[in-house]
C-alpha positions, 0 to 999 in steps of 0.5 A: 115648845121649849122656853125661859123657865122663869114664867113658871114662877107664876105656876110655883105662887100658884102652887104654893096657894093651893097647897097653903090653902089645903093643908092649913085648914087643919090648924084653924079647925078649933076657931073655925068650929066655934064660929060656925056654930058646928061640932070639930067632926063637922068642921073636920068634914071640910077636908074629907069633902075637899080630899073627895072632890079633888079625888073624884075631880081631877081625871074627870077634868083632866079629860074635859079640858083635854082640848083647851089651850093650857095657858087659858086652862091655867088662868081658868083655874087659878082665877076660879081658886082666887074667887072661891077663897073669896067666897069662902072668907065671907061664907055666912055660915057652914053650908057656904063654906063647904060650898067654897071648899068644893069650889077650891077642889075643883079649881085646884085639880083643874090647875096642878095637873095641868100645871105639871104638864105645861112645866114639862112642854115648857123645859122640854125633854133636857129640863123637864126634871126642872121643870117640874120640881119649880111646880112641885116647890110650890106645894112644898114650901107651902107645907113648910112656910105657908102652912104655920103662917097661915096658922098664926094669921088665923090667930091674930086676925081669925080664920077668915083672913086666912082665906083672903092672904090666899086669895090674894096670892092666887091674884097674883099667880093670875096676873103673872099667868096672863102676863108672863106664860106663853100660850101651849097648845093641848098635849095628848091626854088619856081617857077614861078608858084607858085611866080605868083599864090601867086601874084594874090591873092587880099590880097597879092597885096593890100600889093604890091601895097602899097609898090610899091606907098611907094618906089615910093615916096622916090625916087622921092625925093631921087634919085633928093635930091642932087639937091632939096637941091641945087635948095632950099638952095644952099647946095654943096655937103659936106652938102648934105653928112650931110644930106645923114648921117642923113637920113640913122641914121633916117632911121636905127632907123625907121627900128628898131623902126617899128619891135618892133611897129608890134610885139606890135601893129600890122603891120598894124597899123604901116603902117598905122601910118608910111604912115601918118607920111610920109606924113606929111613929104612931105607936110613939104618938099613942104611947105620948098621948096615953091618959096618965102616962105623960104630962106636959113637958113631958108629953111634948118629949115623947111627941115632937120626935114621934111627929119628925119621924112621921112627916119624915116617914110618911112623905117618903113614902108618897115619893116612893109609891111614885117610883114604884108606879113608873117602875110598873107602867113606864110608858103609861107614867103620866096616866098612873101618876095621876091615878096615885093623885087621886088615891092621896086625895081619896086617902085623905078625905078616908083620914079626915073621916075616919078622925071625925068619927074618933073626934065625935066618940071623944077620943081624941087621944086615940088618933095616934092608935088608929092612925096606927092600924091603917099603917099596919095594913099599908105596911102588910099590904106592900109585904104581900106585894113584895111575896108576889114580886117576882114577876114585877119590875125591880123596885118595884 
């Protein structure tokens, strides 16, 4: 059912909420921390359990509400993301926060996947490429736009604010929703069955496995980059908005740049060069953030070109590994596509964990090296692939 795109407007706010929500938390660690009364490690674990329950929730949901009527799924969804904002704003404490958090999880696995598939029946066969980048925008603007003004809204107003300005994005996707988008009947969905049948095959999981180790690392650092910046060069959270708009400009361009390397090159290819590029990028991160060695100004030299590098790198990876999935299984795009979403969300809930435990040894300083090792074995794991490729699709 071909119709006007501008209704998926609705669905690009929506977006845009959901990915400003759940990449902000990372700039409002410190302040959350010190009101709860709860260690960084702990405050950290908000991400890996969002990341987790994203992870596991998302096929399960996609396959229970495979029946439902896309429009009232959608409204569902949003509406139950506009409450748990609310709810996490005025959470009383730790436990009541982490209770939203899971709340937010599962309402955004609910909504972007089904989000995609209505962008895609609503352009159709001709459109649904533009279709589906109007979605898509919407998290990457947040990462761009939403993200550092999030950071400086907790700064001025503090971290519950942050929550409500959210919420009532997410309202406003909720009225557009109800109001603009046409009813679309239930698409063809697949099961668990079939989900877990593609998961087991090697080829697929060595795709996996590398975005899961890819993921991992970025957040290790990322969701502890608030106070990597502070521990190494003293940056307040107004720099650290700075930095966080420069890594979302670095990643859209990587995102961009990576589509056009694998149609060209091969996805590959471009993993390949995206994982030694993110690589190096951490090695320039620990060298920055070595104790002694830089100061600073200083350390600020070293350290901005490295984080360009990494939102560049890493984010075009992610692209690539897409690729690389709709190169192996074509006409099973939709169900490995959706497996690699659960593997980024199972990356970075493994990243936030992993950083917690540094974090908790007290060295802070030592997120860039880790990040590190789980990129070396991102980087060995798709060498080894590339020796196995012969009987592979090309690119892939």
């Amino acid at each position: 059912m071909a119709g006007s795109l501008a209704s998926l407007t609705w669905l690009t706010l929506g977006a845009f909420a959901i990915g400003t929500e759940g990449f902000m938390i990372a700039g409002l660690l410190p302040a959350l921390a010190h009101d709860l009364d709860v260690g960084l490690p702990a405050a950290g674990h908000l991400v890996t359990a969002f990341s987790l329950s994203y992870a596991i929730g998302a096929p399960v949901l996609a396959v229970l509400t495979a029946g439902l009527e896309r429009k009232r799924l959608l409204a569902v969804a949003m509406g139950g993301f506009a409450l748990a904002n609310l709810l996490a704003a005025l959470a009383p404490g730790y436990a009541g926060l982490m209770g939203a958090r899971l709340l937010l999880a599962l309402c955004a696995a609910s909504f972007m996947p089904a989000a995609g598939g209505y962008a895609a029946g609503l352009g159709g066969p001709e459109r649904q490429g533009r279709a589906l980048s109007m979605v898509i925008g919407g998290l990457t603007v947040a990462i761009i736009v939403g993200v550092p003004l999030g950071v400086l809204l907790g700064d001025a107003l503090g971290w519950r604010a942050t929550f409500l300005g959210v919420g009532g994005m997410a309202v406003f996707s909720l009225v557009g929703i109800l109001s603009q988008l046409p009813r679309q009947p239930p698409s063809v969905m697949a099961g668990l069955g079939e989900r877990m049948a593609l998961a087991r095959r090697a080829d697929i999981l060595s795709v996996l496995a590398v975005t899961v180790l890819t993921v991992a690392s970025t957040f290790i650092v990322y969701t502890y980059l608030g106070v990597f910046m502070q521990a190494v060069t003293g940056l307040g959270p107004r720099g650290l908005a700075a930095v966080l708009l420069v890594f979302g400009v670095a990643s859209a361009a990587g995102t961009r740049v990576a589509g056009s390397a694998s149609d060209r090159w091969g996805a590959r290819r471009t993993v390949i060069c995206g994982c030694g590029l993110v690589l190096l990028a951490y090695l320039a991160l620990a060298l920055g953030a070595a104790p002694g060695a830089w100061l600073g100004q200083a350390a600020m030299a070293v350290l901005l070109p490295a984080i360009l590098l990494w939102g560049f790198a890493s984010w075009g990876v992610t692209t690539a590994q897409q690729a690389r999935l709709v190169a192996l299984a074509p006409d099973l795009a939709p169900v490995s596509l959706s497996l690699n979403s659960s593997a980024i969300y199972l990356g970075s809930a493994t990243g936030a964990a992993v950083g917690a435990l540094v974090i908790a040894d007290g060295a802070v300083r030592m997120l860039g090296g880790v990040a590190a090792c789980f990129s070396l074995a991102a980087l060995l794991t798709v060498l080894a692939g590339a020796r196995k490729g012969q009987t592979t699709p090309a690119g892939a």
